[in-house]
TORKOLBA-547179 format. One line per field, with one value per residue (C-alpha): residue in one letter; x, z, y. Coordinates in pm, 1 decimal, decimal comma. Layout:
// residues N
residuo: A ...;
x: X ...;
z: Z ...;
y: Y ...;
//
This chain:
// residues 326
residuo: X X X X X X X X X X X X X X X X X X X X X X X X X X X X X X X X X X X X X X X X X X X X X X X X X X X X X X X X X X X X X X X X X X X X X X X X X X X X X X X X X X X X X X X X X X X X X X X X X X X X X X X X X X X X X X X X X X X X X X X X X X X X X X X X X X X X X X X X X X X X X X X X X X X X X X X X X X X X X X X X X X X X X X X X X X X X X X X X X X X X X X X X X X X X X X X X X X X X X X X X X X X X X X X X X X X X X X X X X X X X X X X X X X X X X X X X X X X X X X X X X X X X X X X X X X X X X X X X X X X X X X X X X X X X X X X X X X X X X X X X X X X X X X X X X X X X X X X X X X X X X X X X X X X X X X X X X X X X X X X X X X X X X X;
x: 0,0 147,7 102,3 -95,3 -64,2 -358,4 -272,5 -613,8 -765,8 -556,6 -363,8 -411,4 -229,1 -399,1 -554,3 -451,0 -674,4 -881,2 -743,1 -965,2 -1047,3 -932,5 -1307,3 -1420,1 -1657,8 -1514,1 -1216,9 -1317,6 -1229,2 -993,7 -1262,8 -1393,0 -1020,4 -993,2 -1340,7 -1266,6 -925,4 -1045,8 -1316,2 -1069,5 -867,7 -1209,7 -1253,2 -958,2 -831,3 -1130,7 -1101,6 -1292,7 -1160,3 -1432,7 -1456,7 -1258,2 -975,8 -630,7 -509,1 -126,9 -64,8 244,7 259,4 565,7 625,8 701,1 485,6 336,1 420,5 72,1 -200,8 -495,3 -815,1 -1182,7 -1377,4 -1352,4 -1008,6 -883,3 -521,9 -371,1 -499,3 -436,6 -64,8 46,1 -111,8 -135,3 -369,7 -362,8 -620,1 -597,0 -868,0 -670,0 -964,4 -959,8 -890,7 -639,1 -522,4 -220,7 -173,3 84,4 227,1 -21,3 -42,8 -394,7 -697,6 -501,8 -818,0 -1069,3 -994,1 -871,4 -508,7 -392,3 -238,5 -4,1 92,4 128,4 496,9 648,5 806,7 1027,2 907,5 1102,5 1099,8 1187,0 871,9 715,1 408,7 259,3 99,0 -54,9 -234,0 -373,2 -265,3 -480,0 -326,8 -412,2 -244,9 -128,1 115,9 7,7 351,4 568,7 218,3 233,3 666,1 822,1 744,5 692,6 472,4 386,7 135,6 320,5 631,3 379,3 332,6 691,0 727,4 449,1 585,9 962,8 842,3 589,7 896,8 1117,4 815,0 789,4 1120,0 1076,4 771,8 661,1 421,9 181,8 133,2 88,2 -140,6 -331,1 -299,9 12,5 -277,7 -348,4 24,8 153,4 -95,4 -53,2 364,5 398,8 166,4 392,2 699,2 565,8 487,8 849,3 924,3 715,6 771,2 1165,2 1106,4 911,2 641,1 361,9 126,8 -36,6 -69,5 -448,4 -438,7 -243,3 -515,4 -351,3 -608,2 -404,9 -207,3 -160,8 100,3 278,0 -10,3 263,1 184,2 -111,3 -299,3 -21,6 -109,0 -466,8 -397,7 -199,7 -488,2 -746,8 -500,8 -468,7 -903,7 -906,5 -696,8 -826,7 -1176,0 -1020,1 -957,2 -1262,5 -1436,8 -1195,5 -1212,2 -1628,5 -1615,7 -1354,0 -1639,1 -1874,1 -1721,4 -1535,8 -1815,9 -1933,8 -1630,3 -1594,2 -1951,8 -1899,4 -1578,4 -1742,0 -2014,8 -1763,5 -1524,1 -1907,2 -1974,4 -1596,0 -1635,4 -1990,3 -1864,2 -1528,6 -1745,9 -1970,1 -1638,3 -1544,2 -1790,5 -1905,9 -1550,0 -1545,8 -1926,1 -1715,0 -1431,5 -1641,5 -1898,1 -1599,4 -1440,3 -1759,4 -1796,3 -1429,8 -1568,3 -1877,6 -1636,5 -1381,0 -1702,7 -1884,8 -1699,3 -1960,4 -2287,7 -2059,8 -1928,2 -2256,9 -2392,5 -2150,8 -2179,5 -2555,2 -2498,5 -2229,3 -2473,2 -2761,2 -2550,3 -2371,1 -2696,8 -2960,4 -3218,2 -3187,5 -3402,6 -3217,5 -3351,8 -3116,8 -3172,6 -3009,3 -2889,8 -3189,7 -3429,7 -3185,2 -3244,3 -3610,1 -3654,3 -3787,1 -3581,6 -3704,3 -3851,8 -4130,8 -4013,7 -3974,0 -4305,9 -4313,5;
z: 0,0 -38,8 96,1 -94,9 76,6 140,5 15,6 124,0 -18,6 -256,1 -82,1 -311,0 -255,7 -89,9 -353,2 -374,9 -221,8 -437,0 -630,4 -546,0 -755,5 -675,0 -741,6 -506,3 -245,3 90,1 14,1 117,4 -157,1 -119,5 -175,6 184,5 341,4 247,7 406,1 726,5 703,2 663,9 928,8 1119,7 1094,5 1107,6 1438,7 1588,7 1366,4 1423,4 1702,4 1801,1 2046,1 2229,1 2171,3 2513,4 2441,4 2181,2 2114,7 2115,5 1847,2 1889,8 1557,6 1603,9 1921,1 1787,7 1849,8 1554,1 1535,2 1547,0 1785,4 1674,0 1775,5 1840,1 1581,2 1416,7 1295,5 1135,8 1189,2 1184,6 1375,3 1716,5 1826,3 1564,1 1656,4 2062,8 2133,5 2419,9 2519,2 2748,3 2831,0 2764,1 3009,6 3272,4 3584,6 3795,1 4173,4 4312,9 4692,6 4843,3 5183,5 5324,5 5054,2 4886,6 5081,5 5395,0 5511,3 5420,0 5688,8 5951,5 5964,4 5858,3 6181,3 6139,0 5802,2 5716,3 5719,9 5974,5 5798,7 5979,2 5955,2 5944,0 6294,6 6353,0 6467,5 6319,3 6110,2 5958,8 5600,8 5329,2 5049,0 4699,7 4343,5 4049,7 3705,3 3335,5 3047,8 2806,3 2592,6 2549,3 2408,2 2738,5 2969,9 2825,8 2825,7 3045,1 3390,0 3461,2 3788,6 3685,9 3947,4 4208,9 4052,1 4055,0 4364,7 4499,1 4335,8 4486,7 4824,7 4755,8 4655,4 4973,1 5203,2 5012,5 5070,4 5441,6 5512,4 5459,4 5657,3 6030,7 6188,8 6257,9 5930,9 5816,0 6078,1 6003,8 5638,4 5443,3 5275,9 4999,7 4899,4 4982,1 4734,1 4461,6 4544,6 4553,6 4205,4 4029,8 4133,9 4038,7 3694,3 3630,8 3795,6 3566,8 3230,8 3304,4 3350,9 2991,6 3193,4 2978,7 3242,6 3304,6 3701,3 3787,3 4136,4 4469,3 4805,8 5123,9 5315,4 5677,6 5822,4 6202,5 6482,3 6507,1 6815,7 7088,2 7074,1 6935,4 7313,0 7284,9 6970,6 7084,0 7337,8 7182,7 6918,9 7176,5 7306,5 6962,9 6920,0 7279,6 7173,5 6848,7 7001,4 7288,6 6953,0 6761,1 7035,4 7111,5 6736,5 6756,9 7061,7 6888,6 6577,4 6809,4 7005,6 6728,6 6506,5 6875,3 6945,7 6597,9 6610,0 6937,0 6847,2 6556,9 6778,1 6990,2 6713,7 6513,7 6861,2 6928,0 6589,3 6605,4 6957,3 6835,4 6529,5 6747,0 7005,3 6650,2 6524,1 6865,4 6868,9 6558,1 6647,0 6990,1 6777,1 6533,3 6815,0 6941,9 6670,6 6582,7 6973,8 6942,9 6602,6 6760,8 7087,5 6863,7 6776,1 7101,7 7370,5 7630,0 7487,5 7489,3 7818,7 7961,7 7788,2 7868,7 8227,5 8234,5 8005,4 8328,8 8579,1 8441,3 8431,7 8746,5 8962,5 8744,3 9050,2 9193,0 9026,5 8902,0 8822,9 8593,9 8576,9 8347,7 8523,8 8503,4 8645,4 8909,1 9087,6 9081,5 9110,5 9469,5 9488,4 9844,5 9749,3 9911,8 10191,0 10082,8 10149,0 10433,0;
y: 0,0 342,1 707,3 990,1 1290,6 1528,8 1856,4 2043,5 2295,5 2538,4 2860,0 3197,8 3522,0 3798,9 3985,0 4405,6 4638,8 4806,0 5145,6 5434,3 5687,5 6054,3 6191,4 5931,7 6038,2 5952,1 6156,4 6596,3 6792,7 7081,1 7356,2 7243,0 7208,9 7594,3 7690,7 7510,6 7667,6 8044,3 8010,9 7857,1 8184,1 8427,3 8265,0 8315,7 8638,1 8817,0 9054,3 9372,3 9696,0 9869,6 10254,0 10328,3 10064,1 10040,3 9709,7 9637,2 9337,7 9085,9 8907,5 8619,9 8793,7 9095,0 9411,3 9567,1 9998,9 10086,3 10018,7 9914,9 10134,7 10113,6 9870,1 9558,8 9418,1 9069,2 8924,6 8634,2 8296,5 8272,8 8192,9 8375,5 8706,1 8818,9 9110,3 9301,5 9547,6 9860,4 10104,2 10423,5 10647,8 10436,1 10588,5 10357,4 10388,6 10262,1 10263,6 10494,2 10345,0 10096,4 9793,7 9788,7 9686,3 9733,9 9978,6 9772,7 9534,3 9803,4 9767,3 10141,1 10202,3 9943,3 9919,1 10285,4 10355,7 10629,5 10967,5 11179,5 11543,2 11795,9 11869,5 11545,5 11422,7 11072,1 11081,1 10795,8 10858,4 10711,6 10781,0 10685,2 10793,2 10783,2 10790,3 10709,9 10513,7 10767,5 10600,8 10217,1 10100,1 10206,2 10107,4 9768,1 9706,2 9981,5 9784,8 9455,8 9607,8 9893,2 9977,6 9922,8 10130,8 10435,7 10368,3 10384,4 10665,7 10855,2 10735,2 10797,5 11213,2 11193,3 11125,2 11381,3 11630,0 11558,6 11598,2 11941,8 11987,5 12027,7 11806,2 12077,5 12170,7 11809,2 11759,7 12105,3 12319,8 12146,3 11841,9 12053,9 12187,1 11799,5 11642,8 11846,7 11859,0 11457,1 11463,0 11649,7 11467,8 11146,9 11268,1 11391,9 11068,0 10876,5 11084,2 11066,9 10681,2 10640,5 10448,8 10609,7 10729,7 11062,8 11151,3 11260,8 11325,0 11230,8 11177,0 11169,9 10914,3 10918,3 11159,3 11065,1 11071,4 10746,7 10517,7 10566,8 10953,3 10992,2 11086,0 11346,0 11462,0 11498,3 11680,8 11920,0 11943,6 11981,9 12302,1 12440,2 12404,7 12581,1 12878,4 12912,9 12947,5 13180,6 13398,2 13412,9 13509,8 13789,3 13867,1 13828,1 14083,7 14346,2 14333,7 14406,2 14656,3 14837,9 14983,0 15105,3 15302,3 15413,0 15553,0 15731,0 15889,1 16034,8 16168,9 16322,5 16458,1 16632,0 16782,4 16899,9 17056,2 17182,5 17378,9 17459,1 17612,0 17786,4 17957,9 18103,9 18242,4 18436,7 18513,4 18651,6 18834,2 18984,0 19120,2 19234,6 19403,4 19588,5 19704,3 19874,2 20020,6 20191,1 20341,1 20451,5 20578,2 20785,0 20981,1 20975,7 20907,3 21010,5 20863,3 20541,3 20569,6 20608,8 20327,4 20111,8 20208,2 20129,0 19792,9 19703,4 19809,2 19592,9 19306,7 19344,1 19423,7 19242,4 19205,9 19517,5 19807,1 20141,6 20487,8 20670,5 21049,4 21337,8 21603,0 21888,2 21602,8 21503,8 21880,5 21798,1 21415,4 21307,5 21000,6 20914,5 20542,7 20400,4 20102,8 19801,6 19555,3 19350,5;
//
């Protein structure tokens, strides 16, 4: 007997896969590949700046010269183009001395930094400035910080100013002079710096005696209300009392004329009275001398009653008088 092998069934080579057509369907054409591609980039190039902003662009990390400004814009997709907006209006506060928020949780009195005055007395300030962006190029790359470098520079011209400064007037009139002092210090400060900012205003929230003193302080304030009362009511009672005296001495100086007026002009009647008498006299110098001698009579003896006879009724006259009634 022999052997016939079993070869089975036979083995074929695995036929090729199939060649697809190019205009097959499963296959997205290019006009689709370049719609998703621009909406792609609309979507992420698209980019609008409100009416109170600029936009600083970084295309390949590089910042592009000019800002872009209120409106609708399209660059590139994102990652290729950065945009950074900045509300140029804005009105921005920095703290000076005590870090931000510090008063909102009542800690002022002690984290405002001590200044020596110029008296050498310790004064603890601080204070807020308020600036804007002017220049969005040096706002965005001058400072890393750039708040708080405003800040220090406020605080760096507030001690200068102090320095120069007594504690009473810190305490009292110097706020107003200070402010505006440290707020144009910082802006040289800031405009030397190229930081890009315009100063608006400097407020001085705290100025106080250091807490060791301060019942010291108050003391001394209480003293300097005291006296400053003590002379407003002397100045109250010298308004009152002055239009007084001025209307009395004009009374008195309108009489002393009025009388002084009056001694004149009877002075003046007297001299002229007598004049006339010593004309009258040089002519008759009897008639006068009589008259006069009656005129000094009647005043001299102005009770007593007087019988004056010429000579031819003198012989005559009975001048025996009747006595006097009982």
């Amino acid at each position: 007997m022999h052997y016939v092998p079993d070869h089975g069934p036979p083995i074929r080579p695995p036929a090729p896969p199939p060649v697809r057509d190019a205009a097959s369907p499963s296959r997205p054409p290019l006009p689709g590949l370049a719609a998703l591609a621009v909406l792609a980039w609309l979507a992420t190039g698209l980019y609008t700046v409100q009416p109170n902003e600029q936009a600083a662009v970084r295309r390949f990390g590089r910042l592009l010269p000019e800002p872009r400004g209120p409106g609708l814009h399209l660059g590139l997709p994102a990652g290729l183009d950065r945009v950074t907006r900045v509300r140029l209006h804005e009105l921005r506060r920095a703290p000076i001395g005590a870090p931000a928020g510090a008063r909102l949780v009542g800690r002022e009195s002690t984290l405002a930094p001590e200044h020596l005055a110029g008296d050498r007395n310790l004064v603890r300030l601080s204070g807020v400035i308020q600036y804007r962006v002017e220049d969005l190029r040096a706002f965005l790359f001058a400072a890393a910080d750039l708040p708080a470098i405003v800040g220090n520079l406020a605080a760096a011209a507030l001690g200068g100013a102090v320095a120069g400064l007594g504690v009473d007037d810190l305490l009292t009139v110097a706020r107003t002079a200070l402010q505006e002092h440290v707020r144009a210090e910082t802006q040289s400060a800031a405009d030397a710096l190229g930081l890009g900012v315009r100063v608006a205003a400097v407020t001085l929230e705290e100025i106080a005696p250091p807490v060791e003193v301060a019942e010291a302080f108050r003391d001394v304030a209480a003293a300097r209300e005291d006296r400053q009362r003590t002379v407003n009511e002397a100045e109250g009672y010298a308004n009152r009392v002055r239009p007084q005296a001025r209307g009395e001495a004009d009374r008195l100086r309108l009489q002393a004329q009025g009388e002084a007026a009056d001694l004149v002009a009877r002075a003046r009647g007297g001299a002229e009275a007598f004049r006339a008498l010593a004309r009258e006299a040089a002519e008759h110098r009897e008639l006068v001398a009589r008259r006069l001698a009656l005129e000094t009579a009647e005043a001299v003896l102005p009770g007593v009653r007087k019988i004056v006879l010429d000579p031819e009724a003198r012989r005559r006259a009975d001048l025996i008088l009747p006595p006097p009634s009982p």
